[in-house]
C-alpha positions in Angstrom: -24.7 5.9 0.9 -21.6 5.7 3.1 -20.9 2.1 2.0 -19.6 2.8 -2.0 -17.6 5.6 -1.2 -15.9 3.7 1.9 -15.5 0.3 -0.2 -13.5 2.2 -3.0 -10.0 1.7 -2.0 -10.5 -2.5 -2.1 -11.8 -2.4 -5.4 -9.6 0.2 -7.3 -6.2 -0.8 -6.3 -5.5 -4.0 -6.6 -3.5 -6.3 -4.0 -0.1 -7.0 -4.7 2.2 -9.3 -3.4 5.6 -9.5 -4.1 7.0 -5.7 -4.1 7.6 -6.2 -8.2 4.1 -6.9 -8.5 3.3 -3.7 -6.4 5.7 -1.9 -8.5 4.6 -2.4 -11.6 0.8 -2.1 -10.3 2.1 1.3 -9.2 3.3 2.5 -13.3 -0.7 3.0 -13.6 -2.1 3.5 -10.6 -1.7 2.4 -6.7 -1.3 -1.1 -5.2 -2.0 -2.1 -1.9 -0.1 -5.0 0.1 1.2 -6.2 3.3 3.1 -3.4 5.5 5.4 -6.5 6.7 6.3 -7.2 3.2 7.9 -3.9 2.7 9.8 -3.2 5.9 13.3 -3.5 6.2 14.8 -3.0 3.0 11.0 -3.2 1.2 10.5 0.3 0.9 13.8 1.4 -0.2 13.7 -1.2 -3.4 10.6 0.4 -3.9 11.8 3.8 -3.9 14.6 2.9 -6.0 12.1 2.3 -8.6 10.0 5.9 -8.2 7.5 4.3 -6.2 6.7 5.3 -2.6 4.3 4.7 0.7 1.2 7.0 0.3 -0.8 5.4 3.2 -0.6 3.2 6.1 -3.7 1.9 7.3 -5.0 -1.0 9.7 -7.2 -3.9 7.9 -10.5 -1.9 9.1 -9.3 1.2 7.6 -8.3 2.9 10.7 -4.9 4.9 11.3 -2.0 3.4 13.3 -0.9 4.6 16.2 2.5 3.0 15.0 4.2 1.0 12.0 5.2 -1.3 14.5 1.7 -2.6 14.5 0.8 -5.8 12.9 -1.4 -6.3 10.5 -1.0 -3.1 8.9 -2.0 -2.6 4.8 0.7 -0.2 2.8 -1.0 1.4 -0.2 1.9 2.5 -2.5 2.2 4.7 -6.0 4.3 5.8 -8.4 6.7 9.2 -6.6 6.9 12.2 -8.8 
């Protein structure tokens, strides 16, 4: 039962990669890509187009302790 509910996010938002793709992913809906992809100035360009972090995650689906962990997934969607 546990397994549909916890394999959701994968298959509802889609990858993206580069941030335009993730932006205009996140007009409909949410994207997920690549944490490393968006830091430095990532995020901001983002933002400058109404779209914002919703979620940091590890690859397993666990909570950082930190965004300066590797590997991390940024799920992104449109700010209101």
């Amino acid at each position: 039962m546990l397994a549909a509910p916890v394999s959701w996010p994968d298959a509802a938002i889609p990858p993206a990669s580069p941030l335009e793709d993730a932006a205009e992913a996140s007009k409909t809906g949410f994207a997920r890509l690549p944490w490393s992809l968006l830091r430095g100035d990532g995020e901001a360009r983002l933002a400058a187009g109404a779209v914002t972090v919703r979620c940091l995650q590890r690859s397993d689906g666990s909570l950082p302790a930190s965004d300066d962990e590797d590997e991390l997934v940024a799920y992104v969607g449109r700010a209101y």
